[in-house]
Backbone as JSON Lines, residues from 0, in Angstrom:
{"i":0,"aa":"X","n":[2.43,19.09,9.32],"ca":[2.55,18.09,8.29],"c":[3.2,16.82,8.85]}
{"i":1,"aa":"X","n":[4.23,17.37,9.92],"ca":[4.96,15.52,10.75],"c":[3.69,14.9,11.28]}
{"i":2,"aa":"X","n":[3.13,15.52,11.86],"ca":[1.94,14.74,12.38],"c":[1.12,13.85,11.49]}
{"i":3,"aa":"X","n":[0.18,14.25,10.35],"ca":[-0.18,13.94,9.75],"c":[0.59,12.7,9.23]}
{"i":4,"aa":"X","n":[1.5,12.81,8.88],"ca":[2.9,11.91,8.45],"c":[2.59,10.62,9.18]}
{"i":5,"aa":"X","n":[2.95,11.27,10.46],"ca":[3.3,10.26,11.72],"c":[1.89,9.18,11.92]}
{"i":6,"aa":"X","n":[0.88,9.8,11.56],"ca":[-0.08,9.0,12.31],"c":[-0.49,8.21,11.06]}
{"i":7,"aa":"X","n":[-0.31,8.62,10.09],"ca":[-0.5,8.1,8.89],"c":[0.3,6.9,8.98]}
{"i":8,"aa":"X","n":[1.68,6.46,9.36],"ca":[2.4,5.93,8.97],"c":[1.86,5.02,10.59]}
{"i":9,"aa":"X","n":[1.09,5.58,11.41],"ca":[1.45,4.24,12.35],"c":[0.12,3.67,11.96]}
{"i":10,"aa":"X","n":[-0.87,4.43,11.45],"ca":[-2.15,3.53,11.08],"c":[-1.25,2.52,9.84]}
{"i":11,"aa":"X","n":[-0.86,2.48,9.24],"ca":[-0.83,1.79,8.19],"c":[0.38,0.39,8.82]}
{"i":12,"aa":"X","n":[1.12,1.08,9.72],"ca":[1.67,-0.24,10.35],"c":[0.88,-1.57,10.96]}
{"i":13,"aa":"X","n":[0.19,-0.83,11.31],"ca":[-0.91,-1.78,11.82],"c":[-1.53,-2.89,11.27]}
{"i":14,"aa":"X","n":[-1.68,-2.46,9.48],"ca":[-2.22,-3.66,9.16],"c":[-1.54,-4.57,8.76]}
{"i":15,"aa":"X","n":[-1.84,-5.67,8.32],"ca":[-0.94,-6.65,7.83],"c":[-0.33,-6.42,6.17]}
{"i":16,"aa":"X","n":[0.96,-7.15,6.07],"ca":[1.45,-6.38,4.78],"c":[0.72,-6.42,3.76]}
{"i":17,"aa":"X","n":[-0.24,-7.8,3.67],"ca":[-0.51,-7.79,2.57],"c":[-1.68,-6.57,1.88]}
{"i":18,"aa":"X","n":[-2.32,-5.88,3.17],"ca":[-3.23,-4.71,2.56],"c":[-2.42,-3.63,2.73]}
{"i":19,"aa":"X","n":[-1.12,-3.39,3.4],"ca":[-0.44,-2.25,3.43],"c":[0.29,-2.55,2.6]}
{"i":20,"aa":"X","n":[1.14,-2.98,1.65],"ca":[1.86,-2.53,0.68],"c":[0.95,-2.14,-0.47]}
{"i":21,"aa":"X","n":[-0.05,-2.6,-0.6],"ca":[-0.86,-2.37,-2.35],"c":[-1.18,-0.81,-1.39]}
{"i":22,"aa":"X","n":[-1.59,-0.59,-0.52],"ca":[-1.99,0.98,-0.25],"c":[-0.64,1.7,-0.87]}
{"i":23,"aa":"X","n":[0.19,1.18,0.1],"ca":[1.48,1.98,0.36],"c":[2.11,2.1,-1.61]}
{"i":24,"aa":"X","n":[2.15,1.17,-2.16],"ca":[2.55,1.48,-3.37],"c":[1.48,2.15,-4.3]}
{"i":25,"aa":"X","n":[0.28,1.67,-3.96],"ca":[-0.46,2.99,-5.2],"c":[-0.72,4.28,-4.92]}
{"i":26,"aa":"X","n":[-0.96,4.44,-3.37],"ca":[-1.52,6.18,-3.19],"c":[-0.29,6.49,-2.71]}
{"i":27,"aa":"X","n":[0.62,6.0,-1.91],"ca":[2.34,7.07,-2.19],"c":[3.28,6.85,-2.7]}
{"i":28,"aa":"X","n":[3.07,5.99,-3.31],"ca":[4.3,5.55,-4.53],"c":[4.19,5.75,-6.05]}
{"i":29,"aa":"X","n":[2.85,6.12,-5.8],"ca":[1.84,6.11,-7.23],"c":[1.96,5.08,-8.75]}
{"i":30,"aa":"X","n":[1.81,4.02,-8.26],"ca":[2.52,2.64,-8.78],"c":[0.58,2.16,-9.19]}
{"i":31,"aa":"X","n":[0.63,1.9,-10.21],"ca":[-0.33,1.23,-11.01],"c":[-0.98,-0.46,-10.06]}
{"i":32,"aa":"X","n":[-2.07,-0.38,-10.17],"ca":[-2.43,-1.39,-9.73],"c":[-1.87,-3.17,-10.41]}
{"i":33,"aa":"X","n":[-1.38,-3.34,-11.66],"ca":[-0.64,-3.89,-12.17],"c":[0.91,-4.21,-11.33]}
{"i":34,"aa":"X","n":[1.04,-2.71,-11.43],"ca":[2.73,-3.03,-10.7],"c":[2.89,-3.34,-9.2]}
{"i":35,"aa":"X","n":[1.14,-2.8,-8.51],"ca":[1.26,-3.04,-7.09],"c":[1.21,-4.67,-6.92]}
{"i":36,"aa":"X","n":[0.46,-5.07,-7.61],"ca":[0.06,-6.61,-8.11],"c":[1.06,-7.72,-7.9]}
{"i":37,"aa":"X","n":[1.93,-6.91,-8.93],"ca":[3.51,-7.81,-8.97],"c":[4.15,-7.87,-7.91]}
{"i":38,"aa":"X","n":[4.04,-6.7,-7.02],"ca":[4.72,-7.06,-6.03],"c":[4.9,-7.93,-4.71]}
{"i":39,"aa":"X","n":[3.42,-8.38,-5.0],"ca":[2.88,-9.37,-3.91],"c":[2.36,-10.47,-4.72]}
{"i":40,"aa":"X","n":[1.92,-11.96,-4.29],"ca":[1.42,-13.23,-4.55],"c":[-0.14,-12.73,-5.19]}
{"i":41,"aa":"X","n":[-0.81,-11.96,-5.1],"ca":[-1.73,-12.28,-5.58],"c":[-1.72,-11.47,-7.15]}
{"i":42,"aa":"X","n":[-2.74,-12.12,-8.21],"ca":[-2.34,-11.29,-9.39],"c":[-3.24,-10.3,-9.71]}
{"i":43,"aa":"X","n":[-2.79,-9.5,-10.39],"ca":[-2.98,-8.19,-10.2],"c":[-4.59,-7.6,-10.28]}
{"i":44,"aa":"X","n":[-5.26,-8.57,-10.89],"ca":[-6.83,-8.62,-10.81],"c":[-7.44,-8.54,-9.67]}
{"i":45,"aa":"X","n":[-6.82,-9.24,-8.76],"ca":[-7.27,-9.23,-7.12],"c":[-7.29,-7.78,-7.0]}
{"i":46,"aa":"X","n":[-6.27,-7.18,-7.52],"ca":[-6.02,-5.48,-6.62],"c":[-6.71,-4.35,-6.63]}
{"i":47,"aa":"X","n":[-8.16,-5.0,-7.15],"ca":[-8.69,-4.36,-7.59],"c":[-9.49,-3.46,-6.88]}
């Protein structure tokens, strides 16, 4: 399961924040596309 973890977490370093946080907050944070929205400049329609 570290593995999986691990490689998971370095693919996602990789990209730039603005497509890794809306990942990172809806599929492991399980945060609504609304709330992923808010958390970055674009509004939440984009996140779609």
């Amino acid at each position: 399961m570290r593995e999986l973890f691990a490689g998971l977490d370095e693919e996602l370093s990789g990209l730039p924040s603005h497509y890794r946080a809306p990942l990172v907050l809806c599929y492991l944070e399980a945060r609504t596309r609304d709330e992923a929205g808010s958390f970055g400049s674009a509004p939440p329609e984009q996140s779609k």
